[in-house]
Legacy VTK file of the C-alpha trace (Angstrom):
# vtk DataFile Version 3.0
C-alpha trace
ASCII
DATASET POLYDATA
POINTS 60 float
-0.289 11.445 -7.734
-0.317 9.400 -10.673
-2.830 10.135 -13.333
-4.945 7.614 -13.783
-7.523 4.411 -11.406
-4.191 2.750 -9.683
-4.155 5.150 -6.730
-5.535 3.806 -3.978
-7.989 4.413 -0.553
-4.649 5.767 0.911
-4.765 9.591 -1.884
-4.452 11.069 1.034
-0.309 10.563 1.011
-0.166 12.438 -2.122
-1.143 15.993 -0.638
0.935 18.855 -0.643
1.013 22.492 -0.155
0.154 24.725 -2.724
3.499 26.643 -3.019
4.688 22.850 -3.801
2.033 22.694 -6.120
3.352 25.937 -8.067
6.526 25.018 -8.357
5.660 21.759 -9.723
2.891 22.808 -12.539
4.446 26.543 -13.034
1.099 27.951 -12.170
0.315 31.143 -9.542
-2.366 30.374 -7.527
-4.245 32.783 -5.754
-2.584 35.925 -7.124
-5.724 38.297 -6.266
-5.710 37.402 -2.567
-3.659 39.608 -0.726
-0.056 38.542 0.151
0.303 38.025 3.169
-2.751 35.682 3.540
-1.693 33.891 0.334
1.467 33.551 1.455
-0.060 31.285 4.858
-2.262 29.526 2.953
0.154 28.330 0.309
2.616 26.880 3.266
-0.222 25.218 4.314
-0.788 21.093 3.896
-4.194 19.808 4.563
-4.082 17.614 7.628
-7.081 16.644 8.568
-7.580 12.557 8.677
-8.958 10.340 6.115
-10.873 7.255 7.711
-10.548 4.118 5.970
-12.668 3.504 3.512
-16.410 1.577 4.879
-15.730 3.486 8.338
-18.546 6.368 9.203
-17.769 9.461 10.805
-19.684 8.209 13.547
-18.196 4.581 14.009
-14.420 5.978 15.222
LINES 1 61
60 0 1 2 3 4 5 6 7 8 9 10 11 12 13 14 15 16 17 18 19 20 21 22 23 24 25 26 27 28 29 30 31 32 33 34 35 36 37 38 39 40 41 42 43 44 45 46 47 48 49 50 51 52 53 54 55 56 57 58 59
């Protein structure tokens, strides 16, 4: 995801697991939870829909 006001309504494109996300900054990320739960959450990509933006929760 670009650093800076150009990205727009659609961030949601620019998710990605956090084992991605280590590789790519060189960071460790939860290293005190234990490994075998760390291990499924960092496989793990978000899913869950973005509306649109001006679109309620309730107006799907």
């Amino acid at each position: 995801m670009p650093n800076d006001q150009s990205v727009p309504h659609g961030w949601a494109k620019y998710r990605v697991s956090v084992a991605d996300l280590e590789k790519l900054t060189g960071y460790t990320f939860l290293d005190r939870v234990p490994p075998a739960v760390a291990s499924a959450l960092k496989a793990k990509v978000d899913d869950v829909r973005i509306p649109p933006m001006g679109k309620s929760k309730g107006s799907e």
